[in-house]
N, C-alpha and C positions, 0 to 999 in steps of 0.2 A: 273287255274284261281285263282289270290288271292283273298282271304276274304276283305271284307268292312274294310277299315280303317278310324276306328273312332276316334280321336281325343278328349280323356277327360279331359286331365288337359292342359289346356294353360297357356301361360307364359308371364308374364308384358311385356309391349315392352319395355323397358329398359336393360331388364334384354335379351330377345330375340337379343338385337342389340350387346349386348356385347359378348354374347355366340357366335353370328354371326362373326362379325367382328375382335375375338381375335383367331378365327379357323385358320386365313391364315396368313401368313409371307410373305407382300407383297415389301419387300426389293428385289428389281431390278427381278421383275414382268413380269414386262414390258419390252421390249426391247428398244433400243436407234435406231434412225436413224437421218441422217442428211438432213436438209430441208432449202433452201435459207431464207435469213432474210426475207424478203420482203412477205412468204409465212406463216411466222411464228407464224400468229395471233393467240393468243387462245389456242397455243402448251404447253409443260410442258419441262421447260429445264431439262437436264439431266445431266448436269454439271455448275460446275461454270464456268462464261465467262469471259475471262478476254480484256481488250482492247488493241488493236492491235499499233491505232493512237491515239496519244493528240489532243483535240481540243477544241479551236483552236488550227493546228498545226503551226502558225506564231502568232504575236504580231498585232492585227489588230484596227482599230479605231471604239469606240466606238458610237464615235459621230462626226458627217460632221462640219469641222471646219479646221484648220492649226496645223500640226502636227510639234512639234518644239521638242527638249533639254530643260525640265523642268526648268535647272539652267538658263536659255536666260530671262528667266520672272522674275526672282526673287523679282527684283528692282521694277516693274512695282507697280503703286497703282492708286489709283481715284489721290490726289493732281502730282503725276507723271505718268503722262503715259508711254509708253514707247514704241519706232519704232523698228520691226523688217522687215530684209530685206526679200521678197517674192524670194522663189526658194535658198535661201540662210541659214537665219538662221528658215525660218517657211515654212510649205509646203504645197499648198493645198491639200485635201486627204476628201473622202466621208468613210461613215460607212460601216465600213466591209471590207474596205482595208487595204493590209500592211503598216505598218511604214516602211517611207523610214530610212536607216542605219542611228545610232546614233542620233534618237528622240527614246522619252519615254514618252512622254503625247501628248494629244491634246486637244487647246483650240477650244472651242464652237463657231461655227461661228457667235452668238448673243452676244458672249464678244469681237468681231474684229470689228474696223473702217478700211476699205479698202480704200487705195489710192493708185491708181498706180501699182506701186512696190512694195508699203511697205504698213503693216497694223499696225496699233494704237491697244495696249492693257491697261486695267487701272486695270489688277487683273493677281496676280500669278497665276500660276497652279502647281502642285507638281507632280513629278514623278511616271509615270502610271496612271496617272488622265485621266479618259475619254480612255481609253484604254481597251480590252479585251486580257489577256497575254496568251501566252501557256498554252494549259492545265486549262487553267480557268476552265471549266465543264471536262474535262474528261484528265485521264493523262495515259500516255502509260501502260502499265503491270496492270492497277489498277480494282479490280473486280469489273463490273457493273451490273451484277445477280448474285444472288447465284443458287444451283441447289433448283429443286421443286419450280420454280417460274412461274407462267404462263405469257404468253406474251402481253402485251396490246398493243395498236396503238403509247404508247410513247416510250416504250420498244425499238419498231421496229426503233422509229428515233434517240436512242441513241447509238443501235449497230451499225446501218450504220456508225454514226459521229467515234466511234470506229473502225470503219474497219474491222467490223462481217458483213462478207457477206454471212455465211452460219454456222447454229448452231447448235451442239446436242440437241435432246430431245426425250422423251419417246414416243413410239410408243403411237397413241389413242387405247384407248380398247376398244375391239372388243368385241360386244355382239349377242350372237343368238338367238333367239324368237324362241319359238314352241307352233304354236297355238294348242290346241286340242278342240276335241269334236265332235259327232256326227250331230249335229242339226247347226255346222259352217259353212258359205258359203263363200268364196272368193269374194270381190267384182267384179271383173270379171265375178264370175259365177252368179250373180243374177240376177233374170227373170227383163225381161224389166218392167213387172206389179210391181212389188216387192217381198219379201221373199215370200216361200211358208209358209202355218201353221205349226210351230213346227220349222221353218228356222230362224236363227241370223246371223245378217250379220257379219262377222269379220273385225274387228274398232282397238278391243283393239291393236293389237302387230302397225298396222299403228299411231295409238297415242303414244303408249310406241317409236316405230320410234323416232318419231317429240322432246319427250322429249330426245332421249340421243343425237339428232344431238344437239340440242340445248346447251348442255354440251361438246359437241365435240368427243362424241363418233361416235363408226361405227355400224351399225344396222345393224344382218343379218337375213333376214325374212325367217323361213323355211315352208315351205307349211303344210297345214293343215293337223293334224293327227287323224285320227276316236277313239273313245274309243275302243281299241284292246291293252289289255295291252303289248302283246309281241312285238308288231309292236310299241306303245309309249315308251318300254325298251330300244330295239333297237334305236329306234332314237334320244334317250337320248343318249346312248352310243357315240353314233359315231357326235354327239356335242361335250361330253367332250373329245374323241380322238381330236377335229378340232383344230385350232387356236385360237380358241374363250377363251376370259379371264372371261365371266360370260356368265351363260345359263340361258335364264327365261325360265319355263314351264308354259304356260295361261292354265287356268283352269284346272281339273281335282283334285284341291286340298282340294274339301271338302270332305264331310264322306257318297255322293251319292253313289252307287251302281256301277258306271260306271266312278269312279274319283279313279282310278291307280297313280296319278302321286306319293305321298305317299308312296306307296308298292315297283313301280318300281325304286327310289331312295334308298331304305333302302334296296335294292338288290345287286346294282350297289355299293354304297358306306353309306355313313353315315346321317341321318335325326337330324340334330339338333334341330330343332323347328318344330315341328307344332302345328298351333292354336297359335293367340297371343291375349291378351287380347285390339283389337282396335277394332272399329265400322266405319267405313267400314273398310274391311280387315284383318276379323277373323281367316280364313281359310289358311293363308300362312304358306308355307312349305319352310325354308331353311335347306342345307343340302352340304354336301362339298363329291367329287366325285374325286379321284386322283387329291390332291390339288386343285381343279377347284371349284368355289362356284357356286353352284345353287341355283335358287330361284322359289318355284310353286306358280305362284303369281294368285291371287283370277281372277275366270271370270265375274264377275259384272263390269261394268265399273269404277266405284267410289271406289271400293276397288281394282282393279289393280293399279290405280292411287295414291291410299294412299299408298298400299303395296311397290309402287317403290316408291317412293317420300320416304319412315323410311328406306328401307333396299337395293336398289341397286342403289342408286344417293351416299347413305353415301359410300356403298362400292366401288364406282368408284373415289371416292374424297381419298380414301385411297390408289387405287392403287397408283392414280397420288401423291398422299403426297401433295396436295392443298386442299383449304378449298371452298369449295361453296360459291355463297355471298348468305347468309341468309335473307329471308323473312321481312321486315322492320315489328314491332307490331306498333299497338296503343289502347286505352283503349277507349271499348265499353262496352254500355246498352244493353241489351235486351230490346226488344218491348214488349215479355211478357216472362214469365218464361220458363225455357228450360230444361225440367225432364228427365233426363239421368239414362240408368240402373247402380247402383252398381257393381263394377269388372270391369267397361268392361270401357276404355280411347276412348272419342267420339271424329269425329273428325266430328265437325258440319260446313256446308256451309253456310254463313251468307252475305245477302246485306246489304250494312251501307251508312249511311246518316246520315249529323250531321244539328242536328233538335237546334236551340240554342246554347249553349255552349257545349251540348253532341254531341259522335256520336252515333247513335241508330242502331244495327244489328237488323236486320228480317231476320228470321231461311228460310230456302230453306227447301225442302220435305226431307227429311232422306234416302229415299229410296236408296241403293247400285247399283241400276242397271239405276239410273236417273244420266247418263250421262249431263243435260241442269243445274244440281245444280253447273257443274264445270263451264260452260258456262256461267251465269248467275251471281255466286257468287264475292264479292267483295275481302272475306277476311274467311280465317276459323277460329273457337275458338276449343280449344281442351279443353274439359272438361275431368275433371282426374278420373282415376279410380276409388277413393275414393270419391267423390263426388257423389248426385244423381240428379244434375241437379245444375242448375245458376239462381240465384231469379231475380224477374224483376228488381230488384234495385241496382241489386250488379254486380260493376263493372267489367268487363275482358280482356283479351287480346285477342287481332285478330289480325294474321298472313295475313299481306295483298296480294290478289293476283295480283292488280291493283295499279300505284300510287296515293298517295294518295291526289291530286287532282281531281281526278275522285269523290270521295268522298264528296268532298268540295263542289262539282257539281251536286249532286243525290238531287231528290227532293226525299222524304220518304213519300208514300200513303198508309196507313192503312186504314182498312172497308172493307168494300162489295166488294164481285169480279164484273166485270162488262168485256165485252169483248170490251168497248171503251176506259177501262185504258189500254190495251194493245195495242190498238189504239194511242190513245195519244203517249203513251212511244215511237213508233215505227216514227210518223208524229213529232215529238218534235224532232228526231235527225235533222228534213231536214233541220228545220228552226234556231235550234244551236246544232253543230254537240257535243258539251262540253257538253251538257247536257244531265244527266240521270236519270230515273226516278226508285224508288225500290219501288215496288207494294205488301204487305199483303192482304191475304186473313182471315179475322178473324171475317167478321162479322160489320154488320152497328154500331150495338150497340159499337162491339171491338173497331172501328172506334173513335167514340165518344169519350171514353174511353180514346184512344191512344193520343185525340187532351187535354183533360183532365188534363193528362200526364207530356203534354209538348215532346212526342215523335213524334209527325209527322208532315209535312207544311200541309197540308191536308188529306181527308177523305171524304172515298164514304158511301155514305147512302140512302136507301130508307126507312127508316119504317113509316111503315101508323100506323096513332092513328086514332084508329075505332071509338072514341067517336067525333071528331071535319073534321073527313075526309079528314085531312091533312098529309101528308108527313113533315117528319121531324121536322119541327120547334116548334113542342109539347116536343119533344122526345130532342133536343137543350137545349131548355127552364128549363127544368128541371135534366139533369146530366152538361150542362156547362152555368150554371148562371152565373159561376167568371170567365170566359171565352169568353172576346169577340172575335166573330170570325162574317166572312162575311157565306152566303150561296148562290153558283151558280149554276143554274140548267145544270145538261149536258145533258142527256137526258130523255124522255118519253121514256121508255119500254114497251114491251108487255111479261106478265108473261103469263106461262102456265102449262099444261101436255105435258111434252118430251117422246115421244109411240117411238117402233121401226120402220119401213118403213111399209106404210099396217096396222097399226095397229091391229096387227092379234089376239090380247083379245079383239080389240071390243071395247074401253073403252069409254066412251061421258064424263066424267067429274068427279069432286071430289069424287062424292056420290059412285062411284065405286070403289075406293080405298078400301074398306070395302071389296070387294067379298075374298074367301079363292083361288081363282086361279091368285090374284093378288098381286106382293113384290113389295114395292115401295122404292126409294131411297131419302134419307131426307137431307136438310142441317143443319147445324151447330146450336145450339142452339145461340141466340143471332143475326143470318143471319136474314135481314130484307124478305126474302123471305120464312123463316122458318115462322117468322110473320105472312106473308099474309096466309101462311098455314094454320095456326094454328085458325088465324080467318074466314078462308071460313070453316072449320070444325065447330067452336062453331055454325055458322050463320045454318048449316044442323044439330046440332043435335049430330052430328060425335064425340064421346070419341075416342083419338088417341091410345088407346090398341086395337082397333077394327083392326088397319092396319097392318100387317104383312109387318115389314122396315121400320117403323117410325121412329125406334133407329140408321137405319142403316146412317150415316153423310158422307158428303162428304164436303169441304171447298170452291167448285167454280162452275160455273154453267157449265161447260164444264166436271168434272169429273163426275157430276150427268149423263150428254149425255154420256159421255165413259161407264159407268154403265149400261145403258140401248143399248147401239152398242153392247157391250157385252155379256149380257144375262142375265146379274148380276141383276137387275132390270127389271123389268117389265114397271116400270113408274117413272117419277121425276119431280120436281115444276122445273122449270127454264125457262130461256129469249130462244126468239125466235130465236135469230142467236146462241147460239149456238146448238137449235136442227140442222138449217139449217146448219150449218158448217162440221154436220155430216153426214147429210141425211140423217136426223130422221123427223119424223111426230110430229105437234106439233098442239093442241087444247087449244086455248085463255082463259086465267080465268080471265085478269086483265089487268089495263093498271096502270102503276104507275112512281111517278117522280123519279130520280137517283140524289142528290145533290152533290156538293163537299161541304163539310165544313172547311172552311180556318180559321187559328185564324188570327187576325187584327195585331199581332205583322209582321206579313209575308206579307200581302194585296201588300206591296208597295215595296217588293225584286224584285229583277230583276227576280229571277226565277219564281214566281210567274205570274206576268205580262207577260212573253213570256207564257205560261199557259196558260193565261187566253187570249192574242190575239191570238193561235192559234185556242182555245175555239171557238172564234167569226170568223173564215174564213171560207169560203163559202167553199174553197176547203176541211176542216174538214169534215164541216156538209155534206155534200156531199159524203164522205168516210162512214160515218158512215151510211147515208141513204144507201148506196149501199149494206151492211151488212145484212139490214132484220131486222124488229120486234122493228123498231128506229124509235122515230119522232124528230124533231131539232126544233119542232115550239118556244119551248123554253128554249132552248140549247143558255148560255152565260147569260141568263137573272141572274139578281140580285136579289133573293128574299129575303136578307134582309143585 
């Protein structure tokens, strides 16, 4: 049994891709095969082509008109016109037929007077005028790719015109996946209910799939191998015996107890890297094995995907000796600041929306194994190793993953989580399918803040001012005085305590929070729901050190509910649907308004106003009523 391979010094990724990619000599790699033109799409020539046919390979008419002897017109002018005889010295002739023998131009049928037999001309033409000659586009023996070219859709229509009916190029490279790990299940094999505890479904090598068809590689999926390191040796081995021109190993390559793939390559052959300094995709291992390059690429979802995206797309672009098209940038804001560790090159997921003349990134969750940040996200910023984050003010580059009209089209919602802006986003595609909506979770007050800014079209908010019993428009009033902005109500909530099923502590209300058998889960300082907290406590008396979890934050009212599914919590403030969404038990503390706050520069955008008529349809309010813990009595209203 090998020892734990732990991994203590890691290496820039710069520095990682070069050590990688200077390992192998991938000069004729690849093998060559021959493939009809027509099949050609997307291939890599493997020679230069040369052309077979000129073409045109005749003298043909450019333009529908009388195909004459250039010298027959010479004389002709406006004060002289001048008759030529029909079938004699001018010929009729449509575009794209040959010249009949001894013509060399042709006039335009809108400079001919037709009579009869004969047509009227008042204007020369000169030799090969209005003609397309031999060889015009393309001449016999003449090269029309060179090699390491890849094939496009026009490619394919200028070999045909050439007389390439069938052309060298480089085999596609063949890649073989090997998922590992104990706790992996084939989607095949999973229970109809879903995974069992301790069960992950295997995603990754099917995703990593989908990326190398996309590139026009060949994926070959090996069946999943248990942590047994002699049994993951062996099947390493007899990968790099196969055909296969790169091997990935999914997971096993961090420094767990049961993560071989490290030991069992430094056995087989040579471990060049492991550990690189990114985030997501720390833990990669590449490693070169009887000339074959390997790669043990991280089992978190978001770090496989990074991991391949720096180091086996570059090295497939090498075998083929073409270049990938690269990710278009554009220069973004942050929403708020983005504090990144020291040493380590982040590669952060970011939605964008241009608020104004900016465009505004709002960061997605970090987490490596949050697969929906790829789904979700617009565009990535790669914050550099040297750096310890990106200020709210300073601008960046974002790697788009979307075009970037999509962008142009995102409305940007900053504040309060609420489960009817997920709503909205979702009912907003029906009505225009172009539009998109990027939701922050930061807080009413952040909300505010963000409209403040000049970084968002609007902003969800509930905070209650305890001294006038109003929602919002205290809390408006005073951080966006130089701010006009409209306020619409969307809905009436009901806040509460989110218990497990059963409520099996027993809890009746806030005052209980205080017992020592009970951990509660908090939001976010700044969260209009942290608010209401914080003032049903002063109202009892309740110093918030009394509560065991008052530190503990969460940013949405659905992670508060996964907290308490969990076990993690005991108890949490949050809206009623999403206890129901979990089937949790839920005890009423409040009922309170939810506003959007719109600044008036935006009130009269188009995107706006679909907003705001879907705001007002009965089939909305009706979705939302069906939700739980929602009332619409004044859902649309304009409070000011």
């Amino acid at each position: 049994m090998p020892k734990r391979h732990v991994y203590l010094k890691m290496t820039p990724l710069e520095e990682a891709r070069r050590i990688f990619f200077t390992a192998f000599d991938f000069r004729d790699y690849l093998k060559t095969e021959c493939v009809p033109t027509t099949e050609a799409l997307g291939r890599v020539t493997a020679r230069p082509i040369f052309t077979r046919f000129s073409s045109p390979n005749f003298h043909s008419a450019a333009m529908d008109g009388y195909a004459v002897e250039a010298s027959v017109t010479f004389e002709a002018s406006l004060e002289h016109p001048k008759e030529l005889k029909v079938g004699k010295e001018a010929f009729p002739i449509n575009t794209g037929h040959p010249l009949p023998d001894n013509t060399n131009a042709v006039i335009m049928i809108e400079d001919v007077v037709e009579e009869g037999d004969k047509i009227i001309i008042r204007k020369a033409v000169y030799p090969w005028q209005n003609v397309r000659k031999v060889g015009e586009d393309i001449v016999a023996t003449e090269l029309i790719l060179p090699p390491c070219h890849q094939i496009t859709p026009y490619d394919i229509g200028a070999l045909l015109e050439g007389g390439i009916f069938e052309i060298e190029v480089k085999q596609r490279p063949k890649v073989v996946i090997i998922p590992t790990g104990n706790e992996i299940v084939p989607i095949e094999k999973v229970d109809k209910e879903g995974p069992k505890k301790g069960e992950v479904i295997e995603s990754n090598s099917w995703m990593l799939r989908a990326l190398l068809t996309r590139v026009g590689a060949i994926c070959e999926k090996w069946p999943v191998v248990p942590d047994e390191y002699d049994l993951l040796k062996e099947t390493i081995a007899k990968a790099i015996d196969s055909d296969a021109h790169l091997i990935i190993v999914l997971a096993g390559s961090s420094a767990g107890s049961k993560d071989y793939t490290a030991s069992a390559l430094e056995e087989l052959g040579e471990v060049l890297v492991h550990g690189v300094t990114i985030m997501p995709g720390k833990p990669t291992i590449l490693a070169k094995v009887k000339n074959k390059p390997i790669i043990g690429n991280p089992g978190y979802p978001v770090s496989s995907v990074i991991s391949f995206e720096q180091f086996a797309l570059p090295l497939l672009s090498r075998m083929l000796g073409i270049v990938y098209e690269k990710r278009p940038r554009i220069k973004v804001f942050p929403a708020r600041a983005l504090p990144s560790k020291l040493g380590i090159e982040e590669f952060l997921r970011v939605k964008l929306g241009k608020v104004g003349k900016k465009v505004i990134a709002t960061s997605l969750p970090r987490a490596a194994g949050s697969i929906t940040t790829l789904t979700k996200a617009h565009g990535v910023i790669r914050i550099p190793a040297q750096k310890e984050g990106i200020g709210e003010d300073e601008p960046v580059e974002a790697e788009l993953l979307v075009p970037e009209e999509e962008i142009l089209n995102t409305i940007v919602i900053i504040g309060s989580h609420d489960l009817t802006i997920d709503l909205l986003a979702s009912e907003l595609k029906k009505v225009n399918p172009f539009l998109n909506i990027s939701a922050s979770n930061v807080g009413s007050l952040g909300g505010l803040m963000a409209i403040k800014k000049g970084k968002a079209h609007l902003a969800g908010s509930h905070l209650f001012d305890p001294e006038t019993g109003i929602y919002n428009l205290t809390y408006i009033d005073r951080y966006l005085k130089d701010v006009p902005v409209k306020v619409v109500n969307l809905v009436i909530r009901h806040q509460g305590l989110i218990v497990p099923k059963g409520n099996p502590k027993d809890i009746k209300g806030i005052e209980d929070l205080t017992r020592p058998d009970i951990t509660m889960v908090n939001r976010q300082r700044g969260a209009g729901t942290r608010i209401l907290l914080d003032y049903k406590l002063k109202q009892l008396g309740i110093d918030p050190s009394q509560i065991k979890g008052y530190d503990h934050e969460e940013f949405s009212h659905m992670a508060v509910a996964v907290d308490v599914l969990s076990g993690r919590a005991d108890v949490g403030l949050g809206i009623y649907a999403a206890a129901r969404a979990l089937g949790l038990d839920f005890i009423p503390i409040a009922t309170e308004e939810y506003d959007l706050v719109i600044p008036e520069q935006f009130w009269h955008t188009e995107k706006i106003q679909t907003i705001l008529e879907l705001i007002n349809s009965s089939d909305f309010k009706q979705a939302i009523e069906k939700m739980g813990g929602y009332e619409t009595t004044k859902t649309g209203t304009i409070k000011r």
